[in-house]
N, C-alpha and C positions, 0 to 999 in steps of 0.2 A: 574484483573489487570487494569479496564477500570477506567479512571477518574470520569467516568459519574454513577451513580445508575442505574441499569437498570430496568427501570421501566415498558418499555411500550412495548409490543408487536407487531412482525413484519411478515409478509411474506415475502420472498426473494424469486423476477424471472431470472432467470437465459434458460430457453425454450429453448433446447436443448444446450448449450453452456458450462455447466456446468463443462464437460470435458476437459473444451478449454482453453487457457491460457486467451482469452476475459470474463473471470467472475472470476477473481480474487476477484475485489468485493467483491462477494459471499464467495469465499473462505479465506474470511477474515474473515468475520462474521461468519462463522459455526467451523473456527480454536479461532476465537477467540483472544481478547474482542470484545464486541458487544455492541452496544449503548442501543439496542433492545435487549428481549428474543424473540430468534426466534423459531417460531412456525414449519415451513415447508418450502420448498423450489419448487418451481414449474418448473419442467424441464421433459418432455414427455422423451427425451430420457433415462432419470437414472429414473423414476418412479419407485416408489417398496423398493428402496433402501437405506439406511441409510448414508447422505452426506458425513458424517467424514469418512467413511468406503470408499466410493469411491475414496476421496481426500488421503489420506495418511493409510487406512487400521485401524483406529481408530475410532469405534461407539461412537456417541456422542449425540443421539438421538434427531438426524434432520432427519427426516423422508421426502421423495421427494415423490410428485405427479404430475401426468401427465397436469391436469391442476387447475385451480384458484380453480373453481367451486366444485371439488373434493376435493379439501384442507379446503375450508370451509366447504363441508359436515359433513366429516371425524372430525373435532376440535371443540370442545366444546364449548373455548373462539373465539371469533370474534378479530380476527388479529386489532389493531390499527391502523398499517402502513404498505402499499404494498411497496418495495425496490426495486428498480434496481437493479441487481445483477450484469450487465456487465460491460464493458471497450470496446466498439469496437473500431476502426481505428476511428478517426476525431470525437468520440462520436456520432455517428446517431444510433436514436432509432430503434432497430429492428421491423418490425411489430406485430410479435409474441408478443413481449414485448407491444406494444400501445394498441393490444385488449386487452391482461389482464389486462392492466391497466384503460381500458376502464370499466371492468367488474367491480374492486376493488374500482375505485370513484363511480360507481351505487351503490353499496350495503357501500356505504358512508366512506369507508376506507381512511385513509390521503395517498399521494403519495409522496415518495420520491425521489428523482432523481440527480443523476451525471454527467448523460452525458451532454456532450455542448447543444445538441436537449433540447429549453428547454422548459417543459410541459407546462409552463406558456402562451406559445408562441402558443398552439394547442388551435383554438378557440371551437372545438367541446368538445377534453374534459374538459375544463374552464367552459364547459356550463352543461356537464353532474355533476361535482364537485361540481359547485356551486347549483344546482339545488337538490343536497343529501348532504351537506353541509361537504364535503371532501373538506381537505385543500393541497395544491400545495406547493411541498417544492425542489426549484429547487438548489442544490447546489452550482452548475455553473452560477449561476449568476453572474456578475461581481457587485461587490459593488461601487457605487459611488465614483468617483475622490476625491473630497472633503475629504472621509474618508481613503483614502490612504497614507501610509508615506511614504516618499523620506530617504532611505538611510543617515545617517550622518554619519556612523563611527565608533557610540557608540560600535556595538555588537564586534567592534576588540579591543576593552579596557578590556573585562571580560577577567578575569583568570580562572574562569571554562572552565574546556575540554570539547571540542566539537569533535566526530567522526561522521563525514557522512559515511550514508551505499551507495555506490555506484556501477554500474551496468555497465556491458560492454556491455546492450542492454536493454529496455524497458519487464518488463512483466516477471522479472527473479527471484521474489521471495525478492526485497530488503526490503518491507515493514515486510514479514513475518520472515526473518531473524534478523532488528532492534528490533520489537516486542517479540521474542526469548532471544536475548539479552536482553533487557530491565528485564524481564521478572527473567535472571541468575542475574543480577545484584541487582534486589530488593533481591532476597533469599538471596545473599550474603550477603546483607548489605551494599551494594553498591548503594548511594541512586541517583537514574538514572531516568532522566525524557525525553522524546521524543518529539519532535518536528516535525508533520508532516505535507505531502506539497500535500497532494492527497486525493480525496473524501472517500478513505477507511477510513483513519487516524476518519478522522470527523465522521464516522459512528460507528467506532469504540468505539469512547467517548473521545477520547483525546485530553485534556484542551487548547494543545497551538500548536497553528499551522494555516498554510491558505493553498488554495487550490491554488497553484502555477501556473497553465495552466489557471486559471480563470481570472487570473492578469494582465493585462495591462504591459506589460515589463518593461516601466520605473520603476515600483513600484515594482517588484519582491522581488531585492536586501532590500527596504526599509520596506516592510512584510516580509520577513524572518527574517530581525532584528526584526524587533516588538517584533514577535514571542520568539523568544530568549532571551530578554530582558525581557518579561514578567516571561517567564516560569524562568530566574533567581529570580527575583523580587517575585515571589510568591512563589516557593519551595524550593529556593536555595539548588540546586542539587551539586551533587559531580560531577559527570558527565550529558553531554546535549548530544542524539541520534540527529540526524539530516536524516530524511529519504530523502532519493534523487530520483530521477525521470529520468524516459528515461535513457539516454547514454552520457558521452561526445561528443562521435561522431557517435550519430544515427543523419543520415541527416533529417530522418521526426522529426525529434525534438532534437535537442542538449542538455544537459543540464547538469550541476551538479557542474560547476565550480564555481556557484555563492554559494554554501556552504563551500567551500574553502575561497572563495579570499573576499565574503562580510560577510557568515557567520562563519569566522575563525577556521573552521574545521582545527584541524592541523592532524589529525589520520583517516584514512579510512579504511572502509570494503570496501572490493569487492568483489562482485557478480559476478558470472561467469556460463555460460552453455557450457560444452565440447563437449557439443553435435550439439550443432547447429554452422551452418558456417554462413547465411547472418545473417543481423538484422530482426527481427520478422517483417512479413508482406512485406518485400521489396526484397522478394528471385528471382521475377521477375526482378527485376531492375540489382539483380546483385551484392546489396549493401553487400563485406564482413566484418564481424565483424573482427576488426583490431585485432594482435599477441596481449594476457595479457601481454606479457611483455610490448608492449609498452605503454601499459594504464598505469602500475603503475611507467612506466617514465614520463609519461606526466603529471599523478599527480604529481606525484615529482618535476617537472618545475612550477606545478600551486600553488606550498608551502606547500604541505601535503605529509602525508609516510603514505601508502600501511601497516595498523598493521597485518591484514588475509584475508585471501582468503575465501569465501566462495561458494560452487558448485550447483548448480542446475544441478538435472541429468537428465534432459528434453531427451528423445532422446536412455539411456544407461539403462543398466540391471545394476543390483546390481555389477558382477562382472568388466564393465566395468568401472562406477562409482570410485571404491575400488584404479582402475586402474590407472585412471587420475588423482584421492588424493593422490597416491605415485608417479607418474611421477612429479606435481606440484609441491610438496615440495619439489623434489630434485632438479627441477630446477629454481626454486624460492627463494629458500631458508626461506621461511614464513611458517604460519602455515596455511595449507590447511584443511577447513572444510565441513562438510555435515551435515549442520544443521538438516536438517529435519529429517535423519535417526539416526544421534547422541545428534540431541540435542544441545545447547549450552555451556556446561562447560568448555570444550574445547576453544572456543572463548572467553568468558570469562577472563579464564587464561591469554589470548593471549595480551587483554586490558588490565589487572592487571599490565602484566609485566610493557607495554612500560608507562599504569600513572606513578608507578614505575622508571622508568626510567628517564621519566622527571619530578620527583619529586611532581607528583599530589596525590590523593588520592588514 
């Protein structure tokens, strides 16, 4: 499903996080598409063990080792590019992560990178890099003023449908639920293109998009249009994904309204975990994640309707999962879903309707 051919091979670090909602990343890449064929994954704690199998109970033959060194003994081909696999708080590089990536520019490997920490910035490894002729590929960079655009307008004149996948907290699966969809909607025939706003997206392979948190805020609104515009302009899609970021009202980072109000999202997913009460990371603060109902009124006030719900069961066993998709719907009155254990068809549907409805494809 990736836009990209995947040509070149990767290692993905993840040391010991891999279990953690902090290496989504990762778990983007071994769910799939992937920019890169990945070779192995480097995390001491799941060593031994096959990624997909940990991540959702599906072998997909990513094989995990405890460290770098043991991953290139163990593989025949010599990995291309070592990967970032995580997401921390405020992107700082772990140290676990800056040694092996210490190891992977010696033995000449290119480095990839997402977090804001940006490698280009570490004069020792610029020095061990260049010195084995590994190339620094920091994603976070912020790209020049100059080549940024200013908002104008344009992306609220298309009559392609736009749905943002939206979250009632950071780290809750909206990337891999868009991607799902996407995914139902090509089988059908449904010809559906994505637009993402996060360093997964771009690792992923996918053509049209920017890395949203990298962007100078004025210009956010005016890169997301680009984005949109392009992605009409080149595949003219029946339908445009819009992946969203963070929360509306996560205080460490608000976000989502600008694919509404600048990128004319008029149809929303929503993401949700029944399980957790603060927002991820700020449980000391106190920060609670506000009632769903009133998120899918406040979209409502920001000119979008809530199409489905969908659940992250962070937290829940299977039965209480089952639990909370029958309480939701009845008090919701929407279609409540569990992508990852059912799959997207379901969702799907849910979008067929309301294009339907407002007379789209």
């Amino acid at each position: 499903m990736t836009d990209s051919p995947v040509r070149e091979s990767a290692v993905v670090l993840t040391n010991g996080l891999l279990d953690t909602v902090f290496a989504k990343t990762a778990h983007g890449l071994v769910r799939g598409p992937s920019r890169y064929r990945i070779l192995g994954l480097v995390d001491a704690a799941a060593a031994g063990h096959d990624a997909g199998e940990l991540l959702d109970g599906r072998r997909r033959g990513t094989p995990v080792f405890a460290t770098l060194a043991s991953l290139l003994e163990a593989t025949d081909e010599r990995p291309e590019f070592c990967v970032v696999g995580v997401a921390t708080a405020g992107g700082v590089m772990p140290p676990e992560v800056r040694s092996d990536l210490m190891v992977a520019a010696a033995a000449g490997i290119s480095l990839v990178n997402g977090l804001h920490q940006l490698l280009a910035d570490d004069a020792e490894l610029v020095s061990i890099a260049t010195r084995a002729g590994s190339r620094i590929i920091d994603l976070r960079r912020p790209r020049p003023v100059r080549e940024l655009r200013f908002w104008t307008g344009a992306s609220l004149q298309l009559t392609t449908p736009r749905v943002a996948v939206l979250g009632t907290d950071c780290a809750l699966g909206k990337r891999t639920t868009a991607t799902l969809l996407l995914a139902a909607c090509r089988e059908s025939g449904l010809r559906a293109e994505l637009v993402y706003t996060g360093q997964t997206g771009w690792l992923q392979g996918f053509r049209h998009g920017f890395i949203l948190d990298a962007t100078p805020n004025d210009f956010v609104c005016g890169e997301l249009e680009r984005a949109i515009l392009q992605c009409q302009e080149e595949t003219k899609p029946d339908l445009i994904l819009l992946e969203g970021q963070s929360a509306l009202r996560n205080p460490a980072g608000p976000c989502g309204s600008e694919l509404i109000l600048a990128g004319g999202a008029r149809g929303v997913i929503l993401q949700h975990a029944p399980g957790r009460r603060f927002f991820e990371d700020l449980e000391a603060q106190g920060c609670v994640i506000p009632p769903l109902e009133e998120e899918i009124r406040l979209i409502r006030l920001l000119g979008a309707e809530v199409w489905a719900v969908t659940l992250n069961g962070q937290g829940l066993g299977h039965d209480r999962e089952r639990q909370a998709q029958v309480r939701l719907r009845e008090e919701l009155g929407l279609p409540v879903i569990l992508p990852l254990r059912d799959g997207a068809d379901e969702l799907l549907e849910a979008v067929q309707r309301r294009l339907a409805l407002e007379g789209e494809p």
